[in-house]
C-alpha positions in Angstrom: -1.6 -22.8 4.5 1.4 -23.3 2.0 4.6 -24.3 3.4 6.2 -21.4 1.7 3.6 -19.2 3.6 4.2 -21.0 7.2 8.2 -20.4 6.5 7.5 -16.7 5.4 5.2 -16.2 8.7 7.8 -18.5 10.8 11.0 -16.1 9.4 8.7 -13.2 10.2 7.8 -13.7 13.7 11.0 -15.1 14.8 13.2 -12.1 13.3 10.6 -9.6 15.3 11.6 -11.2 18.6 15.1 -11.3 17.9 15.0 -7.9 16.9 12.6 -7.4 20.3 15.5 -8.9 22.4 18.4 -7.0 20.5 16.7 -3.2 21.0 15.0 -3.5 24.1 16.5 -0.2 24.9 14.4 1.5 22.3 11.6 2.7 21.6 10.0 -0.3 19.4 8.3 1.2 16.4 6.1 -1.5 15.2 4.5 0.2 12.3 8.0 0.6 10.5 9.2 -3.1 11.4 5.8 -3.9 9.4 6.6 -2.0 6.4 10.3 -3.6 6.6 8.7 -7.0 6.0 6.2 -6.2 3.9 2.7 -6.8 5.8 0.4 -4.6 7.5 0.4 -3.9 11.1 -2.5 -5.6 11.6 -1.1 -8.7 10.1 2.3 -8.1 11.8 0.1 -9.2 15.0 -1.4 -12.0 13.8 1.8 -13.5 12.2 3.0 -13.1 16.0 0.3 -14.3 17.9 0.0 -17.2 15.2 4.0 -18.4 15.6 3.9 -17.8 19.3 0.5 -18.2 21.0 1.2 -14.8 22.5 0.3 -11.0 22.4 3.1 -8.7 20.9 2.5 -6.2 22.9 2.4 -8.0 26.7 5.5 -9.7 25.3 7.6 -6.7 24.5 6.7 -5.6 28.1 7.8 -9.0 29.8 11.3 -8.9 27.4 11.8 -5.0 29.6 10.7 -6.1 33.0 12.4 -9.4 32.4 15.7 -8.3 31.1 15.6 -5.1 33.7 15.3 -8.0 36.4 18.8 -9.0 35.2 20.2 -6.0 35.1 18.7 -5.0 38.9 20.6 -7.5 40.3 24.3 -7.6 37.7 24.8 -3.7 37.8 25.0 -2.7 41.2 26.7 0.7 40.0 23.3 1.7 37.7 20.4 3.5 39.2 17.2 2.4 39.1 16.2 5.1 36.4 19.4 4.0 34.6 18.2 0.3 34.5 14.8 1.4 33.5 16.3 3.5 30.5 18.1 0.5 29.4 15.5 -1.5 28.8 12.9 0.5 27.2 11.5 2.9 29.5 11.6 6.9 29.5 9.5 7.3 33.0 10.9 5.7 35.8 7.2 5.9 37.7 6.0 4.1 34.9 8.9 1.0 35.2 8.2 0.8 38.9 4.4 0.6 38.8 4.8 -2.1 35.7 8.0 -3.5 37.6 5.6 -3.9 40.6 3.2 -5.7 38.6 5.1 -8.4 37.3 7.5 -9.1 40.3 5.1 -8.2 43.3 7.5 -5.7 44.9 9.4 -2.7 43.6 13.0 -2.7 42.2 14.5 -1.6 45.2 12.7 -4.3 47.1 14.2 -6.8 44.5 17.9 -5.2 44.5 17.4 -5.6 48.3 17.5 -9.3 48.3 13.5 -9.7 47.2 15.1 -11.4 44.4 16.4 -14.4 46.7 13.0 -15.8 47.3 11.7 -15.7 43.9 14.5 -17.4 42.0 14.5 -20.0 44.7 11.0 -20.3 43.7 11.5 -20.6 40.0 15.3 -23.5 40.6 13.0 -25.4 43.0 10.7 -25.9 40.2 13.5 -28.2 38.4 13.2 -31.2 40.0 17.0 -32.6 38.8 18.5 -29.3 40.0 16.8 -29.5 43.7 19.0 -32.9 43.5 22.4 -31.0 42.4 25.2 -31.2 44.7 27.6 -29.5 41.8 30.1 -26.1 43.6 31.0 -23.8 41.2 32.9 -21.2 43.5 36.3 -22.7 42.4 35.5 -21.9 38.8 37.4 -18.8 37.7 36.9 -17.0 34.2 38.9 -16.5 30.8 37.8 -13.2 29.4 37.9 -13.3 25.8 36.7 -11.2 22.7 34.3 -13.3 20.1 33.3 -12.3 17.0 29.6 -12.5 15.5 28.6 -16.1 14.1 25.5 -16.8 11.5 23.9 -19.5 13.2 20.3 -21.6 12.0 18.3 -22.0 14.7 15.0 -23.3 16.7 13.0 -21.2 18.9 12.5 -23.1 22.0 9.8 -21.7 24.9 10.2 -23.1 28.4 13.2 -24.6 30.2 13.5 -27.9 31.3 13.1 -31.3 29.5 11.4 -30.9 26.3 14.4 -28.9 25.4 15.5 -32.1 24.1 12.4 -31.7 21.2 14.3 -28.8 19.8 17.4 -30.2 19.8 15.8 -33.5 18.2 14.5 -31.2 15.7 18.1 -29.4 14.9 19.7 -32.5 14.7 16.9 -33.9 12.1 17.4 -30.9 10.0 21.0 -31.6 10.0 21.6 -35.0 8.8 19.1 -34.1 6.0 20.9 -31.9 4.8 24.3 -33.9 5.0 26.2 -30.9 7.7 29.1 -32.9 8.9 31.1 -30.1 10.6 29.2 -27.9 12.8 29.3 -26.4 16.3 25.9 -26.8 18.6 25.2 -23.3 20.7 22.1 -23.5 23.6 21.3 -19.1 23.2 19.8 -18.0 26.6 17.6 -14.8 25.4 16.4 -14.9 29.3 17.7 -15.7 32.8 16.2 -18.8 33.9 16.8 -18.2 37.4 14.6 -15.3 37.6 12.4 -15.9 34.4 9.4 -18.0 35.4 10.6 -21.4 33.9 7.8 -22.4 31.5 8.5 -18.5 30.1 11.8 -18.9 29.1 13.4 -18.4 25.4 15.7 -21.2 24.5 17.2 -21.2 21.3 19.4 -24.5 19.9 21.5 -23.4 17.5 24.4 -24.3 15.3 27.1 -22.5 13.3 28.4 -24.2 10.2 30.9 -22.7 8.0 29.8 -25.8 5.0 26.4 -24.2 4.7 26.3 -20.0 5.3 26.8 -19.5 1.7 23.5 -20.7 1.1 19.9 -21.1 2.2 19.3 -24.5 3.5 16.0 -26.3 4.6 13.3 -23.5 5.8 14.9 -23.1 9.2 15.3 -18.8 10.3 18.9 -17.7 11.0 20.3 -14.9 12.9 23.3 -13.4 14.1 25.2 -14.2 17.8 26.4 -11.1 19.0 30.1 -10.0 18.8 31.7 -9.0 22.0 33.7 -9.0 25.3 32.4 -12.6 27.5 33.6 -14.1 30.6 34.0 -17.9 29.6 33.2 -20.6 31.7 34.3 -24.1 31.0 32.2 -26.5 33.0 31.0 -30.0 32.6 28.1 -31.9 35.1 24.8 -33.5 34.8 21.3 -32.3 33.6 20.7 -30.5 36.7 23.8 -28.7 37.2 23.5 -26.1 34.2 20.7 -24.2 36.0 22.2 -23.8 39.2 25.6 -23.0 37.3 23.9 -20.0 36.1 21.8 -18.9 38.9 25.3 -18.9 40.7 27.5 -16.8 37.7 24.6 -14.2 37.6 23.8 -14.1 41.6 27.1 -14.5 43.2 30.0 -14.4 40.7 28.7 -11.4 38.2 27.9 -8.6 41.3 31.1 -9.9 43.6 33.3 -9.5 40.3 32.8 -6.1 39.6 31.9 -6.6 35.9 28.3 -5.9 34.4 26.7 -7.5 31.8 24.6 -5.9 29.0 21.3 -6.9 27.6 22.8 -9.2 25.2 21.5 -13.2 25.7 24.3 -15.6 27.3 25.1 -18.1 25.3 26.5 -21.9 25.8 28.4 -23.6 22.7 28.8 -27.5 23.4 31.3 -29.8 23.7 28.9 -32.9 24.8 25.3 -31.9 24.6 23.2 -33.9 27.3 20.4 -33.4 25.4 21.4 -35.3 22.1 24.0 -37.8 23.4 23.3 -40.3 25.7 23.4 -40.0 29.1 22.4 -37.2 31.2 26.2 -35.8 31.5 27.2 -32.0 29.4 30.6 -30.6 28.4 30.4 -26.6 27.4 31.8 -23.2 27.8 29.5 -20.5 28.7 29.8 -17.0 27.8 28.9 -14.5 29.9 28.5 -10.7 28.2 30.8 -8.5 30.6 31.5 -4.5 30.2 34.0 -2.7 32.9 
């Protein structure tokens, strides 16, 4: 296959999960996102399942139950049925019985504290952040407004190590094509405390005023969302950023009275462990917040 046709297909299935994690309330019409990019439906499902190793269907379910997970446990004001509505799904019978599927107990079960067990499931799996003696409870919030950046980006499944692959990747891409000022932004599409780790999208990213006003390289681009964040400034070692955000969404988020909305968290970098050397990082994370 050409390159031009691997970038096309590449563009393709990477702007249908972006748009996946950005409407997740909706009702997903696949048929018109087909005709938007010119293929047929058919093809719009092997372009996916080509990029991503994955059916498009299962995966827009697992975006729901895995972003209505989330939302269980950060808006204690919501119903269930509310929850349910946010992320995609008209029938609340319908949301428990898939809800059930995935998570092996109902939402009420997981709102109820189910959810302890299984994220310490998922963190134990780290083996650097079983080994984390980092405290965040003395870490107090700026709320700030951002606007929307254009960032270039690479799609990164699974959290843990080979992170550093992506990153590697990003950083290739930009010394070929000479960037000298840019900022570097980890995007967390899901909650790794509660996502089954090898499940996770990770997106490396970085904003660069020197080169939006044209296409460089074959590498997608997308847009961080605008909006009200709660902004942690933190800095520890490999391990730490994990338990650092099991803690903001399990302990700070429902004890501060502030949701947060189905927009990803994201994390712009200071010092990023994965690219310089040692194991140490440097970051503010940005937490999406409504009141």
């Amino acid at each position: 296959m050409k390159r031009k046709t691997v970038d096309r297909h590449t563009q393709i299935a990477n702007d249908l999960l972006f748009y996946v994690y950005t409407h997740i309330e909706t009702d997903i019409d696949l048929e018109e996102l087909s005709r938007a990019h010119g293929v047929s439906l058919f093809h719009l499902h092997r372009i996916f399942k080509a990029v991503f190793g994955r059916n498009l269907y299962e995966t827009i379910q697992s975006i729901r139950l895995q972003k209505a997970a989330n939302l269980l446990l950060t808006n204690r004001h919501s119903t269930i049925s509310e929850v349910a509505a946010q992320c995609g799904y008209s029938a609340q019978a319908s949301f428990i019985r898939a809800f059930k599927g995935r998570f092996a107990m109902t939402p009420g079960a997981w709102r109820g504290g189910g959810y302890l067990a299984y994220s310490e499931a998922i963190v134990s799996q780290s083996e650097c952040t079983r080994h984390s003696e980092a405290s965040f409870k003395h870490l107090q919030p700026v709320v700030v407004k951002r606007e929307a950046m254009s960032a270039y980006y690479i799609r990164h499944q699974g959290y843990g190590p080979s992170i550093h692959s992506a990153w590697q990747k990003l950083q290739t891409w930009i010394y070929t094509n000479h960037i000298e000022h840019y900022r570097s932004i980890a995007l967390f599409h899901d909650n790794p405390a509660i996502t089954q780790l090898h499940e996770c999208q990770y997106v490396a990213c970085i904003v660069t005023e020197e080169a939006m006003s044209q296409r460089l390289g074959h590498l997608p681009r997308f847009m961080i969302a605008a909006g009200v964040y709660a902004r942690f400034d933190i800095e520890g070692g490999s391990g730490d950023l994990l338990k650092f955000i099991r803690w903001v969404y399990h302990e700070w988020l429902p004890q501060s009275r502030y949701e947060t909305s189905t927009k990803p968290a994201y994390a712009l970098y200071e010092r990023n462990h994965h690219l310089d050397e040692g194991e140490d990082f440097r970051l503010s994370f940005y937490l999406p917040i409504l009141y």
